[in-house]
Backbone atoms as SQL, in Angstrom:
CREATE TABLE atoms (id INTEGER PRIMARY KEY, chain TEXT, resi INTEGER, resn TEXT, atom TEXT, x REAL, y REAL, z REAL);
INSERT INTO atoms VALUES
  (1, 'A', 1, 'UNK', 'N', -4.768, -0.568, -14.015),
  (2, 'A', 1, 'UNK', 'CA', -5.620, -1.031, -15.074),
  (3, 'A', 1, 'UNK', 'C', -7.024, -0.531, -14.772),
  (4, 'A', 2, 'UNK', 'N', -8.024, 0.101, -15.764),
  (5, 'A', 2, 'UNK', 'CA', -8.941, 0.518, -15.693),
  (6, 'A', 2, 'UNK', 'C', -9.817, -0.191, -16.382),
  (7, 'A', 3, 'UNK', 'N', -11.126, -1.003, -16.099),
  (8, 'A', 3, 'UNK', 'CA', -11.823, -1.523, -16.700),
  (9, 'A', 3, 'UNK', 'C', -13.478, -0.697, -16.891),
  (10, 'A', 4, 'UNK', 'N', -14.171, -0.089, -18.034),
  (11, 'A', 4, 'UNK', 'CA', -15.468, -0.012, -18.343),
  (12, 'A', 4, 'UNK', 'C', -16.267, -0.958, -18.402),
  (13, 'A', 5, 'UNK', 'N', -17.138, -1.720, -17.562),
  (14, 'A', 5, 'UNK', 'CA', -17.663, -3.138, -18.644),
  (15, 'A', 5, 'UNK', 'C', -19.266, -2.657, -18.637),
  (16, 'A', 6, 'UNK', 'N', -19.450, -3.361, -19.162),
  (17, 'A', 6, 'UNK', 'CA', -20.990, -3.299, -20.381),
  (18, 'A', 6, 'UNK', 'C', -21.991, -3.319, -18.935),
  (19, 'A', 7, 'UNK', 'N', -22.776, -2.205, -18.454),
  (20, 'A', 7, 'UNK', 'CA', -23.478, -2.091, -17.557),
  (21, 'A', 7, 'UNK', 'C', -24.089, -3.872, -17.353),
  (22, 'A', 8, 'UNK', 'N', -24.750, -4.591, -17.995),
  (23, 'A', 8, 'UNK', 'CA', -25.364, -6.079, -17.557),
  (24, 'A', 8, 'UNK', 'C', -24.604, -6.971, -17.085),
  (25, 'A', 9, 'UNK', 'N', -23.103, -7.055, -17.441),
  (26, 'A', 9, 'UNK', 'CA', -22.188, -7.891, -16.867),
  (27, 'A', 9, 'UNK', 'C', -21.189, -7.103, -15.566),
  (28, 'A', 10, 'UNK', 'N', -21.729, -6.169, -15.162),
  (29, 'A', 10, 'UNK', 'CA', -21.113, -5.593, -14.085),
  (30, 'A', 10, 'UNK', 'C', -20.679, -6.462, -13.338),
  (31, 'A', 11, 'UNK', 'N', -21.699, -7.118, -12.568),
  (32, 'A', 11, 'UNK', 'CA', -21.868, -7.533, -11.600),
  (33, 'A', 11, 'UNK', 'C', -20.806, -9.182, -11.958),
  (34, 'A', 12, 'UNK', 'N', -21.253, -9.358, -12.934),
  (35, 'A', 12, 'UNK', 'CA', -19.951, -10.458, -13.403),
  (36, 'A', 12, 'UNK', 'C', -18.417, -10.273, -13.667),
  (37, 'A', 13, 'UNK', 'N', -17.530, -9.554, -13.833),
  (38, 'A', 13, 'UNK', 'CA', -17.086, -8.795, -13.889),
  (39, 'A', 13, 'UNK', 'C', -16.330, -8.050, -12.236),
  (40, 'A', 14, 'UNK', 'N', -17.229, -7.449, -11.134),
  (41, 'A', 14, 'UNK', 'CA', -17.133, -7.821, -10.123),
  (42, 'A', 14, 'UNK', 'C', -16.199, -8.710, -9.537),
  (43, 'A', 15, 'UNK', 'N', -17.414, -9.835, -9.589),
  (44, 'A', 15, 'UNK', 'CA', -16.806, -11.053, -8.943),
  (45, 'A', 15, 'UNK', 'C', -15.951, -11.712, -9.531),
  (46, 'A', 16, 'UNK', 'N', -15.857, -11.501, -10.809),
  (47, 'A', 16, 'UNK', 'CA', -14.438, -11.906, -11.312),
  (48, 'A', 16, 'UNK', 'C', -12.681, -11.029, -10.481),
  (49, 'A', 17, 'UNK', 'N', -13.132, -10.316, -10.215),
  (50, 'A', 17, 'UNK', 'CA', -12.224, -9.276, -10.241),
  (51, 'A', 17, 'UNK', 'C', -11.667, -9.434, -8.389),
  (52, 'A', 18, 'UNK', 'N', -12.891, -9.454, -7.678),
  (53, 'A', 18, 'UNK', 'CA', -12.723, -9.761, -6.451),
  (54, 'A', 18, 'UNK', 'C', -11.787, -11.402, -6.051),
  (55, 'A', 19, 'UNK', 'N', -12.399, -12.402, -6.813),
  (56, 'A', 19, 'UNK', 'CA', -12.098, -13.757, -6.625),
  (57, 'A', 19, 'UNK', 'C', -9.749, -13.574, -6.915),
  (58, 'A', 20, 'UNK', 'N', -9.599, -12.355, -7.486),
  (59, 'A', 20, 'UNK', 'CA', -8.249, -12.366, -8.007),
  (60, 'A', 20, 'UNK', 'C', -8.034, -12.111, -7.263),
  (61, 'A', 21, 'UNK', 'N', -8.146, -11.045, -5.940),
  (62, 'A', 21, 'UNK', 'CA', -7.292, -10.338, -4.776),
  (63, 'A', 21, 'UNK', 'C', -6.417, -11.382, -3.933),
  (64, 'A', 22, 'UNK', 'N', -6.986, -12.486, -3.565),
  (65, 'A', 22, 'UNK', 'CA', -6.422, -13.563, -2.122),
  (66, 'A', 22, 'UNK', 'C', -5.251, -13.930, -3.022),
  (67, 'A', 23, 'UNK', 'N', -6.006, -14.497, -4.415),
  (68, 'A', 23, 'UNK', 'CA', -4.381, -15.063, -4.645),
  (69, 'A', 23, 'UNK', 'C', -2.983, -14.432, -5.411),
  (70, 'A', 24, 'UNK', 'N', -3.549, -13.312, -5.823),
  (71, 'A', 24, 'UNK', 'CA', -2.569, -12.450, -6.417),
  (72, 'A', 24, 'UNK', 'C', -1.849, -11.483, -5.007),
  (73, 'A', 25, 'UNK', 'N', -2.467, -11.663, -4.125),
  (74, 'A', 25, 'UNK', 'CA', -1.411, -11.113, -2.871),
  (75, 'A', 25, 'UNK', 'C', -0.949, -12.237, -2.179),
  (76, 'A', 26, 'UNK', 'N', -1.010, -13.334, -2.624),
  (77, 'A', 26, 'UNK', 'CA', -0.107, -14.234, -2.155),
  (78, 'A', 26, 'UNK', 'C', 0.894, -14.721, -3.231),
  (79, 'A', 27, 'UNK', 'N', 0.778, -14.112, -4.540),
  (80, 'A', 27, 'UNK', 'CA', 1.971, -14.225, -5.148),
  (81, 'A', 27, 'UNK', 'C', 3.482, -13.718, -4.835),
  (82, 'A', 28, 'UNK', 'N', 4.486, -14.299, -5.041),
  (83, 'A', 28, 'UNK', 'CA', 5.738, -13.530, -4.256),
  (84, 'A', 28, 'UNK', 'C', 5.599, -12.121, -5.228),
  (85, 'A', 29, 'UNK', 'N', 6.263, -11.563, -4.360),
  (86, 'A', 29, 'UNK', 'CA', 6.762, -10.125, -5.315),
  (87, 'A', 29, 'UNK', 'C', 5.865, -8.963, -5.210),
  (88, 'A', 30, 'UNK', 'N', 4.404, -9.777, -4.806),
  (89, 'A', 30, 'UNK', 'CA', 3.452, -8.690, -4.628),
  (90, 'A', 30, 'UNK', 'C', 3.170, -7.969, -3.001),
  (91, 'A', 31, 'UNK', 'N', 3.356, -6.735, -3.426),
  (92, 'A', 31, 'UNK', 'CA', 3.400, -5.624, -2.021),
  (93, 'A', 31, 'UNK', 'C', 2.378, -5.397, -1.636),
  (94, 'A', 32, 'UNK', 'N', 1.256, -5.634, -2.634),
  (95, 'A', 32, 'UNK', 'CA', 0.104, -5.124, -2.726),
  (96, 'A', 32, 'UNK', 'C', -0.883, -4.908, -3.441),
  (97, 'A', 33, 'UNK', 'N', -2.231, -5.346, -3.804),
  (98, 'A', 33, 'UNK', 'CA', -3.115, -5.118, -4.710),
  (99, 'A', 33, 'UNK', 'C', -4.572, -5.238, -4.541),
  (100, 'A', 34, 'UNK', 'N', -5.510, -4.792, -5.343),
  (101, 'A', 34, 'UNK', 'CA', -6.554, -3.797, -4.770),
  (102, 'A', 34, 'UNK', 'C', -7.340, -3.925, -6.133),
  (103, 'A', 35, 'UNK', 'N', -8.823, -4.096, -5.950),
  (104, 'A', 35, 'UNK', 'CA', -9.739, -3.429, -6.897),
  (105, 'A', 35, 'UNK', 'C', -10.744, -2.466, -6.103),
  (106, 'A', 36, 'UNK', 'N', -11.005, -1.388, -7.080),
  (107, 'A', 36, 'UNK', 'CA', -11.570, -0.553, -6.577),
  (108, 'A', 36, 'UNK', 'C', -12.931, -0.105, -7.856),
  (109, 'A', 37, 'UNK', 'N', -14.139, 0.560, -7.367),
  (110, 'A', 37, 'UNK', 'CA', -15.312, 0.728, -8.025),
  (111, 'A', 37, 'UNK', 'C', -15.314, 2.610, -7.802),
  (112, 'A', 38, 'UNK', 'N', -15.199, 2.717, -9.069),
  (113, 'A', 38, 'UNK', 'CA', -15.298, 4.398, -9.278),
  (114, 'A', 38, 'UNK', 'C', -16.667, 4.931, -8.506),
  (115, 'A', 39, 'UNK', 'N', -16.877, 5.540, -7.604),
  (116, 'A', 39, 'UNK', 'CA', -17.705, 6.160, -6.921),
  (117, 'A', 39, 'UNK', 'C', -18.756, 6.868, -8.136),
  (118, 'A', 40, 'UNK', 'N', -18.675, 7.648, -9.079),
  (119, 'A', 40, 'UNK', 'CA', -19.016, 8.196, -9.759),
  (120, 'A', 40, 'UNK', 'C', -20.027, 7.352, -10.917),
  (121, 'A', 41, 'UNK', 'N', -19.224, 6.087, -10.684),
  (122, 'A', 41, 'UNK', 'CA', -19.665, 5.269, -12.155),
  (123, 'A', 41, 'UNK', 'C', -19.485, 3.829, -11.864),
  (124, 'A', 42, 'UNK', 'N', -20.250, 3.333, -11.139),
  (125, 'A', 42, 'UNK', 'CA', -20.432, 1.437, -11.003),
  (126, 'A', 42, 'UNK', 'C', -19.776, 0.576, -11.846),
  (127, 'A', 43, 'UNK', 'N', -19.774, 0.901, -12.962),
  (128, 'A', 43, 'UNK', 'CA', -19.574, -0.280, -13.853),
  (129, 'A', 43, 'UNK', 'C', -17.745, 0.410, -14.390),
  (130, 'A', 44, 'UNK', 'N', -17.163, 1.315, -13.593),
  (131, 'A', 44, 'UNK', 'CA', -15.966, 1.199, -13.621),
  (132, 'A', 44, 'UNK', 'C', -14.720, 0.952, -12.908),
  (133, 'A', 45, 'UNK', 'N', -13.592, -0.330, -13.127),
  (134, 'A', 45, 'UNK', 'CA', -13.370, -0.476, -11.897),
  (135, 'A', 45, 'UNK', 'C', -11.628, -0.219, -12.350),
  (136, 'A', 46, 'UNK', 'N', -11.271, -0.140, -11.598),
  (137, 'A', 46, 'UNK', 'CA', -9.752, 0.413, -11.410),
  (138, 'A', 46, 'UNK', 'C', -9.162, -0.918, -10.130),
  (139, 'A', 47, 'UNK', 'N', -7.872, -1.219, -10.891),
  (140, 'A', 47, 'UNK', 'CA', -6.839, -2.449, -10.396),
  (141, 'A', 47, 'UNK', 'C', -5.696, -1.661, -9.833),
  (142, 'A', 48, 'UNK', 'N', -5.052, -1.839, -8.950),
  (143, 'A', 48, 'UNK', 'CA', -3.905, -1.177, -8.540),
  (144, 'A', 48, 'UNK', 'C', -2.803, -2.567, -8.046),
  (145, 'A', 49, 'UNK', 'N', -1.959, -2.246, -8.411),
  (146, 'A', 49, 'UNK', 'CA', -0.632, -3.629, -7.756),
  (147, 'A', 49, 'UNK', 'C', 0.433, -2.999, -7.957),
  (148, 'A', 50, 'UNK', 'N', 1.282, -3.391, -6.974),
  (149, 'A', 50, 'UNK', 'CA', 2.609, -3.095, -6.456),
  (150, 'A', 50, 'UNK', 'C', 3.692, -4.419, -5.966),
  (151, 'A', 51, 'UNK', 'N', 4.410, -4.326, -7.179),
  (152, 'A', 51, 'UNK', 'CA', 5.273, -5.033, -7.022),
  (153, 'A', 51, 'UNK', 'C', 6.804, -5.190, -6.613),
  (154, 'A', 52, 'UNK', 'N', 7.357, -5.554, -5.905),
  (155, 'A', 52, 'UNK', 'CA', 8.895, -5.698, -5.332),
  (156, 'A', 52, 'UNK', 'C', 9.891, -5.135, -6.536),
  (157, 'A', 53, 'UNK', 'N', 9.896, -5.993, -7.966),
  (158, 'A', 53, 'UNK', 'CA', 10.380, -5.835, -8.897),
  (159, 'A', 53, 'UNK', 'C', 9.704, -5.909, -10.089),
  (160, 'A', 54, 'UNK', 'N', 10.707, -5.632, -11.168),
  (161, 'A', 54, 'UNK', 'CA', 9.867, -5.730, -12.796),
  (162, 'A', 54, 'UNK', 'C', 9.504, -6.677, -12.921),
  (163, 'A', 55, 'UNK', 'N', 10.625, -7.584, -12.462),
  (164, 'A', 55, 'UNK', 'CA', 10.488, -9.377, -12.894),
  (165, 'A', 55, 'UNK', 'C', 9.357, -10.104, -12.323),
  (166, 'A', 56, 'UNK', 'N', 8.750, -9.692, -10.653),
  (167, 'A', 56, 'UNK', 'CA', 7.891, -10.118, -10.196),
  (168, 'A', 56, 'UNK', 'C', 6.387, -9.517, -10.854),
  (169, 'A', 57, 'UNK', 'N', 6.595, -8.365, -11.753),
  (170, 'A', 57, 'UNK', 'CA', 5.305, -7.860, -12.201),
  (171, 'A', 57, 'UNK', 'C', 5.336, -8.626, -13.377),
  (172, 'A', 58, 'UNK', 'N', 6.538, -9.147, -14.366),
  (173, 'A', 58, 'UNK', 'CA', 6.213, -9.949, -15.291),
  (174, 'A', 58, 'UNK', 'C', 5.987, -10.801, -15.581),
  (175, 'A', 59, 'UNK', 'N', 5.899, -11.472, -13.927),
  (176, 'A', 59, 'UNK', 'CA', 5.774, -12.709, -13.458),
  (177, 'A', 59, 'UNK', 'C', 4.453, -12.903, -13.765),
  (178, 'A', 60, 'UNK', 'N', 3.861, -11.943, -13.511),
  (179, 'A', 60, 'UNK', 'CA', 2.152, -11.555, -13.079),
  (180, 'A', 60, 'UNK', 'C', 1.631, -11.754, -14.290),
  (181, 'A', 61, 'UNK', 'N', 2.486, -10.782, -15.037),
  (182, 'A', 61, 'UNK', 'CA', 1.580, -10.321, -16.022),
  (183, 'A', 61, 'UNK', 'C', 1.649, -11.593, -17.302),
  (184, 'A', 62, 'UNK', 'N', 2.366, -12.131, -17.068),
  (185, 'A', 62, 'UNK', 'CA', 2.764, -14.109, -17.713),
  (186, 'A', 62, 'UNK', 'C', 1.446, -14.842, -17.216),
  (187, 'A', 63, 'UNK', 'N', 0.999, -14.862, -16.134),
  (188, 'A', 63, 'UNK', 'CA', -0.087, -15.909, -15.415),
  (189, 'A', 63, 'UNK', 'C', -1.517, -15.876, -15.823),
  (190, 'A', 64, 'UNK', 'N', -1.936, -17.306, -15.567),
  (191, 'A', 64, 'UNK', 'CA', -3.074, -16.999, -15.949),
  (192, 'A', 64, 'UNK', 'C', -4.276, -16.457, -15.096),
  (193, 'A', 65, 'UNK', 'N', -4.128, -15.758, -13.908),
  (194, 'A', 65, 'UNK', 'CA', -5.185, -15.175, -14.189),
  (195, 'A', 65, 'UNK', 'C', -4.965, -13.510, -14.474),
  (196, 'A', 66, 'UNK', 'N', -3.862, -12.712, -14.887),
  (197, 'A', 66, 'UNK', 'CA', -3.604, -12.008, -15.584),
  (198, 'A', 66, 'UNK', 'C', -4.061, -12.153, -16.958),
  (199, 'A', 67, 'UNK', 'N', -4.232, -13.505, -17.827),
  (200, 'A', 67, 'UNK', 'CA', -4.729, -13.574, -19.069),
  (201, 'A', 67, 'UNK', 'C', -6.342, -14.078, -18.751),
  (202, 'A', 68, 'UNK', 'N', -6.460, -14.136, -17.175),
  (203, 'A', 68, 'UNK', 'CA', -8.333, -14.296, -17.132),
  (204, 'A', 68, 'UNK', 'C', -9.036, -12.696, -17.480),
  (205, 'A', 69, 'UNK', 'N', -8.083, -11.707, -16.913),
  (206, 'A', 69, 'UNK', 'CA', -8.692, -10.280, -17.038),
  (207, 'A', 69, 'UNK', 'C', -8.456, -9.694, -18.191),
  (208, 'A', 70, 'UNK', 'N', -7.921, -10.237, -19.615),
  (209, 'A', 70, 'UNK', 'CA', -7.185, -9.988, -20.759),
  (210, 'A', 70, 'UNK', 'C', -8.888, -10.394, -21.321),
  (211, 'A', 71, 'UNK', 'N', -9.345, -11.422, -20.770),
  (212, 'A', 71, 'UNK', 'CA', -10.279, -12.407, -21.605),
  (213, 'A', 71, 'UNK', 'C', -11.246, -11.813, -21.111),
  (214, 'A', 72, 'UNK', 'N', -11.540, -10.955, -20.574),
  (215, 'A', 72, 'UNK', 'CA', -12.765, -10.379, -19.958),
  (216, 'A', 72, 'UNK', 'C', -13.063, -8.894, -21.090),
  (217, 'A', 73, 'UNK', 'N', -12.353, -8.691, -22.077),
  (218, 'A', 73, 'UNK', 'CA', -12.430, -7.362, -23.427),
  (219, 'A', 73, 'UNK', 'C', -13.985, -7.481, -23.668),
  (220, 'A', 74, 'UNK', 'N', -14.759, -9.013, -23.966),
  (221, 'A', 74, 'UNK', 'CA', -16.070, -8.815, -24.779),
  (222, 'A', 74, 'UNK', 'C', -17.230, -8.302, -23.280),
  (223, 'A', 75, 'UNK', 'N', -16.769, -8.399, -22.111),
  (224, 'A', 75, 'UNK', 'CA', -17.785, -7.515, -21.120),
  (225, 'A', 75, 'UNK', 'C', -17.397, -5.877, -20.992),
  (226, 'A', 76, 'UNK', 'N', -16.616, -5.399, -22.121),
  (227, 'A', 76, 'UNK', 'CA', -16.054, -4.058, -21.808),
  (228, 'A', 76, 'UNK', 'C', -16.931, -3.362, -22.475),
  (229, 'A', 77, 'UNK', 'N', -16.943, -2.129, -22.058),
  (230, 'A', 77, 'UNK', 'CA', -17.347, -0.510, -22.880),
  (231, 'A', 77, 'UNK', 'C', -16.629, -0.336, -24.121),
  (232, 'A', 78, 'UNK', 'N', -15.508, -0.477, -23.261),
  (233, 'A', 78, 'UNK', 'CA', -14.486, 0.010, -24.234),
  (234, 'A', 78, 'UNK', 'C', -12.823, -0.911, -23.514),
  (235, 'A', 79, 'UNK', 'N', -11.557, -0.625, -24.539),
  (236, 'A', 79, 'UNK', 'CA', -10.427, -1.720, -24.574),
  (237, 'A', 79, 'UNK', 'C', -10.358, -0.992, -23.173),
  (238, 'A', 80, 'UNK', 'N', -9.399, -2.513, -22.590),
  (239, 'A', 80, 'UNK', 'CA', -8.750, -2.436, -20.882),
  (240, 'A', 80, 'UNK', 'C', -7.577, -0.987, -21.033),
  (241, 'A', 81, 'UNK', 'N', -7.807, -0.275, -20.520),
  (242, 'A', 81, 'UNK', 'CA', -6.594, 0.704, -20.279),
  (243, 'A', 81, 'UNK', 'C', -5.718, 0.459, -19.235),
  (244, 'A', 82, 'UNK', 'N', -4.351, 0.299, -19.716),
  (245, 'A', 82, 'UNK', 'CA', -3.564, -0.305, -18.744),
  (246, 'A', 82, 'UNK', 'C', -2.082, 0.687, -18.681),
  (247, 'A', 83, 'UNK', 'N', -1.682, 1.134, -17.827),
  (248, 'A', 83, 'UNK', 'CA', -0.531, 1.961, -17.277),
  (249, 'A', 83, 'UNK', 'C', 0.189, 0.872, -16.450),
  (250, 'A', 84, 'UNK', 'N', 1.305, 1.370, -16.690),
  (251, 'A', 84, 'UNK', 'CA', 2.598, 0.863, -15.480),
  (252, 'A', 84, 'UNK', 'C', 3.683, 1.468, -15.434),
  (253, 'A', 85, 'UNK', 'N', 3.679, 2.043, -14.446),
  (254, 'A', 85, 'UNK', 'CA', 4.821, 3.116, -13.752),
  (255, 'A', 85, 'UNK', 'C', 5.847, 2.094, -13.134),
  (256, 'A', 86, 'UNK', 'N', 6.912, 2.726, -13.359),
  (257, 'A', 86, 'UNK', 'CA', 7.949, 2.385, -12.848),
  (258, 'A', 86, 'UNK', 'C', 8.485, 3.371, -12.105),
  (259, 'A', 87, 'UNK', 'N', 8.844, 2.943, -10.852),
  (260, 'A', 87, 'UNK', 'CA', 9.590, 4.208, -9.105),
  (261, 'A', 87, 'UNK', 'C', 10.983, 3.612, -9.130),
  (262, 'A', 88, 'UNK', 'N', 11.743, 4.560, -9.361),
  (263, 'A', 88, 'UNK', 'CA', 13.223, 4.178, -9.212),
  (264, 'A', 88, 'UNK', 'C', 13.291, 4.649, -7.375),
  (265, 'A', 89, 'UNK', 'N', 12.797, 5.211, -7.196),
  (266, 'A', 89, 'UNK', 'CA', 13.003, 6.493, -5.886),
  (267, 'A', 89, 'UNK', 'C', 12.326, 6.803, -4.812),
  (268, 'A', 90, 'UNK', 'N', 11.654, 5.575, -3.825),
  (269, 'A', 90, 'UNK', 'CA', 10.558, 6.668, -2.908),
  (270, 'A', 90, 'UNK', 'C', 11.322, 7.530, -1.732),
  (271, 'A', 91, 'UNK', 'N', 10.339, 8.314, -1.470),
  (272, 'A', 91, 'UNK', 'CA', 10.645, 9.544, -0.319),
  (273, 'A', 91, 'UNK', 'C', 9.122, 9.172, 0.283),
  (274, 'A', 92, 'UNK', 'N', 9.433, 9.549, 1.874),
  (275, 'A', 92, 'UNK', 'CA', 8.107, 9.269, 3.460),
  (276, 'A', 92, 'UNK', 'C', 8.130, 10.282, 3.431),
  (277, 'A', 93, 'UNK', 'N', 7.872, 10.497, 4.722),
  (278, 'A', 93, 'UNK', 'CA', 7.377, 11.700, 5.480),
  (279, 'A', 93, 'UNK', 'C', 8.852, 12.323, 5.943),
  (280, 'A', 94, 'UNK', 'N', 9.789, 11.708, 6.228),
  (281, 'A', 94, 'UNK', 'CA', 10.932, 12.538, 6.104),
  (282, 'A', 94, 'UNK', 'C', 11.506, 13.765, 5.209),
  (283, 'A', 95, 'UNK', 'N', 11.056, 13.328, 3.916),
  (284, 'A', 95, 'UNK', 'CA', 11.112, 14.419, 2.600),
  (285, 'A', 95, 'UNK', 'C', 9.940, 15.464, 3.256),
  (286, 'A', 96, 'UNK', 'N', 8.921, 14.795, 3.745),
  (287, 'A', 96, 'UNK', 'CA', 7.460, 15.776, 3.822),
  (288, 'A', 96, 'UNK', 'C', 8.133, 16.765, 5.008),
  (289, 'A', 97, 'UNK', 'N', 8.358, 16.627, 6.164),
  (290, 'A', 97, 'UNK', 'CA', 9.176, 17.416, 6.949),
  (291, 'A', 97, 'UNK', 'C', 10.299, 18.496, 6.579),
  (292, 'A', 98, 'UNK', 'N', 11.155, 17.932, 6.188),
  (293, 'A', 98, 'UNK', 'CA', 12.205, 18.492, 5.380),
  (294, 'A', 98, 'UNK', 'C', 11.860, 20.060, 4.168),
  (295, 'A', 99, 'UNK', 'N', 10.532, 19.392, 3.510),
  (296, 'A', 99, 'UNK', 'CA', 9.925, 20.647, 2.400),
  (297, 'A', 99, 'UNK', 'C', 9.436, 21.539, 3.445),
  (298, 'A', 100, 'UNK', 'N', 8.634, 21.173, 4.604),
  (299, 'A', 100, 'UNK', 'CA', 7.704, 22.004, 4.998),
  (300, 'A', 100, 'UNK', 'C', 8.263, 22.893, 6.427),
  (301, 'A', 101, 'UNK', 'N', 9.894, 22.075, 6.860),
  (302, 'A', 101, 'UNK', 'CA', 10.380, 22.815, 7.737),
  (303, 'A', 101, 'UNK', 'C', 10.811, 24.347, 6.987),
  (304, 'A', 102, 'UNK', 'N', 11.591, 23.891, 5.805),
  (305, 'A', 102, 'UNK', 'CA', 12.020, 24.962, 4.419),
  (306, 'A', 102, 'UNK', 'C', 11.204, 26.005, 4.398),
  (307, 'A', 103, 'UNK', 'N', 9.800, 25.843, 4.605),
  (308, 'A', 103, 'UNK', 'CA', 8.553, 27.012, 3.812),
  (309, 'A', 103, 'UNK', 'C', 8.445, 27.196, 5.277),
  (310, 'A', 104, 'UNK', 'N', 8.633, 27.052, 6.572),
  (311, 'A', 104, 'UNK', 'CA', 8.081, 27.724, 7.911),
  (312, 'A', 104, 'UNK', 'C', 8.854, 28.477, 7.997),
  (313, 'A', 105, 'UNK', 'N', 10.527, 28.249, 7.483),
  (314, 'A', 105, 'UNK', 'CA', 11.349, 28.949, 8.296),
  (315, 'A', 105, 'UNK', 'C', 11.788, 30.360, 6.642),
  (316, 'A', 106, 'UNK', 'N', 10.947, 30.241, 6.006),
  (317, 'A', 106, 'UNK', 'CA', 10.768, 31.247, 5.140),
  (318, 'A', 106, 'UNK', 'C', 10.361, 32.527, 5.811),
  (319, 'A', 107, 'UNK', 'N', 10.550, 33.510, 5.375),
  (320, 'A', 107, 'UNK', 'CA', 9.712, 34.793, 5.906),
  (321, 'A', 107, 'UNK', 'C', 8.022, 35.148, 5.288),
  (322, 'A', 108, 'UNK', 'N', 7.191, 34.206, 6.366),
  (323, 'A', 108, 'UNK', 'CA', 5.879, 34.722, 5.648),
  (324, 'A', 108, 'UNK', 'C', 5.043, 35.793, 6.036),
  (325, 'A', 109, 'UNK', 'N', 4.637, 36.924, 6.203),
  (326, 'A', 109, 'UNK', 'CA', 4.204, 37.826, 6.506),
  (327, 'A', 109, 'UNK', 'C', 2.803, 37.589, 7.270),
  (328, 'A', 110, 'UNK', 'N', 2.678, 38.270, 8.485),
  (329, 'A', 110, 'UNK', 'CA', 1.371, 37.532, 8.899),
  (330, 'A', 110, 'UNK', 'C', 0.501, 38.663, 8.374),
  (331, 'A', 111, 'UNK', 'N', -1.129, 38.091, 9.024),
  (332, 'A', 111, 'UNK', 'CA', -2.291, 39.009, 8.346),
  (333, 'A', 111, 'UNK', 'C', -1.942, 40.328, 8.700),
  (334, 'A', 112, 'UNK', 'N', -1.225, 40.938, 10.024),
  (335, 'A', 112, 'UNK', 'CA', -1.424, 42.313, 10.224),
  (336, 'A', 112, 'UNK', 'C', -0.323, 43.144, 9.361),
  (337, 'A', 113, 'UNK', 'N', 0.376, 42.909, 8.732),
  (338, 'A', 113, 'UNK', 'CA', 1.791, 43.778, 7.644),
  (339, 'A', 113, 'UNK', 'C', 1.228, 43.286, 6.797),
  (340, 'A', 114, 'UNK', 'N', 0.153, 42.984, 6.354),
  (341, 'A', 114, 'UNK', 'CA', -0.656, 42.940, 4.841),
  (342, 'A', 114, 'UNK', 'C', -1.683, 44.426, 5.009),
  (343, 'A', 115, 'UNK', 'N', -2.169, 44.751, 5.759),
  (344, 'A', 115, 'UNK', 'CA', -3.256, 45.823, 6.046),
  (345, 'A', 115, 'UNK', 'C', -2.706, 47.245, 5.519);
């Protein structure tokens, strides 16, 4: 979720946003979640959460303070932009090994058979 809010209520907005972290990672289901402040632009902040399942994200997204950050539209720039991906599939560093053993044991030509 990406929030713009109205440069004067930044700072409100903020602390709204911060006060959600303790207890939304102590909700079950949650793996993980995060607000973050665009380096580029203060008054934009980006939400990240990771949840176990769908059901535990719809759990979330049912609660109220999921409908506290719904109610926060009249401190915006502009409407909340909100994405949610769904991962059927992760791959570690095992996949990362695996690609990059593939491309070593390729034939790459070193600098001197380029000359």
């Amino acid at each position: 979720m990406t929030m713009n809010t109205i440069p004067e209520k930044r700072l409100e907005i903020q602390q709204t946003l911060l006060s959600m972290i303790e207890p939304t990672v102590k909700k079950a289901g949650c793996l993980s979640f995060g607000v973050f402040c665009d380096i580029e632009n203060a008054n934009r902040f980006s939400l990240l959460g990771e949840w176990k399942t769908r059901q535990y994200l719809n759990r979330h997204l049912s609660s109220q303070e999921f409908g506290v950050l719904l109610g926060t539209k009249a401190l915006l720039c502009e409407p909340l932009e909100i994405q949610i991906y769904t991962v059927s599939h992760l791959e570690g560093m095992t996949a990362i090994k695996k690609i990059r053993n593939k491309a070593g044991s390729a034939a790459v030509p070193n600098a001197d058979s380029r000359r």
